[in-house]
C-alpha positions, -999 to 999 in steps of 0.1 A, spaced: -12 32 -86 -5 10 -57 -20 -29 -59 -31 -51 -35 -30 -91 -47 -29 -123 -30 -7 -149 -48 -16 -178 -27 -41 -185 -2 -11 -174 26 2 -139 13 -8 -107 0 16 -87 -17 19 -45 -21 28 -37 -54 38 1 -57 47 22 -91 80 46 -92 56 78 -82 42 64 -45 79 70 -29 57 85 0 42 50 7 68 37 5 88 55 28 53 51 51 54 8 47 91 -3 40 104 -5 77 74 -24 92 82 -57 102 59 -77 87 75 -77 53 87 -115 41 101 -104 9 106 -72 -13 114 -73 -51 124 -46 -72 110 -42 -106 130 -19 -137 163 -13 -120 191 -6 -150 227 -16 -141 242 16 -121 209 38 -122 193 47 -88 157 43 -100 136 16 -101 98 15 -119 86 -2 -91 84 -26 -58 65 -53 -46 63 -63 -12 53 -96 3 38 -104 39 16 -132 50 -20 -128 44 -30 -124 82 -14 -88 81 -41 -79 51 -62 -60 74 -33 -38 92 -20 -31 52 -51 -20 42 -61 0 74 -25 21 65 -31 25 37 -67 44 41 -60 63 73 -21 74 59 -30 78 22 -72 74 17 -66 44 -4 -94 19 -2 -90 -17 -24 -113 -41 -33 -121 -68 -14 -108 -93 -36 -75 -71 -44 -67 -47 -73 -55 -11 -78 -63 11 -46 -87 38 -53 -87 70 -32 -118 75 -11 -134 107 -7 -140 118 34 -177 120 40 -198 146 49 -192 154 86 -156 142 87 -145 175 97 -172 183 119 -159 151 144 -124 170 143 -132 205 147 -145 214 182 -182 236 183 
């Protein structure tokens, strides 16, 4: 499950498991990015069991609003494991014309 966490007062880092390639592919060419790790790589394997990324902590909000609208992942406040939200009722109403 994908993690938010903030491990100083000036970043927040993305931490996604081997099964969220499709946020990953979303995320990995924005620009705000300071620093990606891989986790779990073995010498001459492709694969990897996961992949933090690190941006400064004024981008928290932009992460965070891609997250929900791309993938309906909400986090809390405070950080930890993004938890998908369920649309409420009405949500389709606003899209479908009468």
């Amino acid at each position: 499950m994908a993690n938010l966490s903030y491990p100083s007062p000036a970043e927040v880092q993305l931490r996604l498991g081997s099964q969220e390639d499709a946020i990953l592919t979303v995320v990995r060419r924005c620009g705000w990015w300071t620093r990606a790790e891989v986790e779990g790589r073995l010498p001459g394997s492709r694969e990897v069991s996961g992949v933090i990324l690190t941006a400064d902590r004024g981008t928290d909000a932009t992460i965070r609003e891609i997250l929900h609208r791309s993938f309906q992942l909400v986090f809390p406040a405070e950080g930890g494991d993004g938890v998908e939200s369920v649309p409420g009722p009405g949500t389709w109403s606003k899209r479908n014309p009468r």
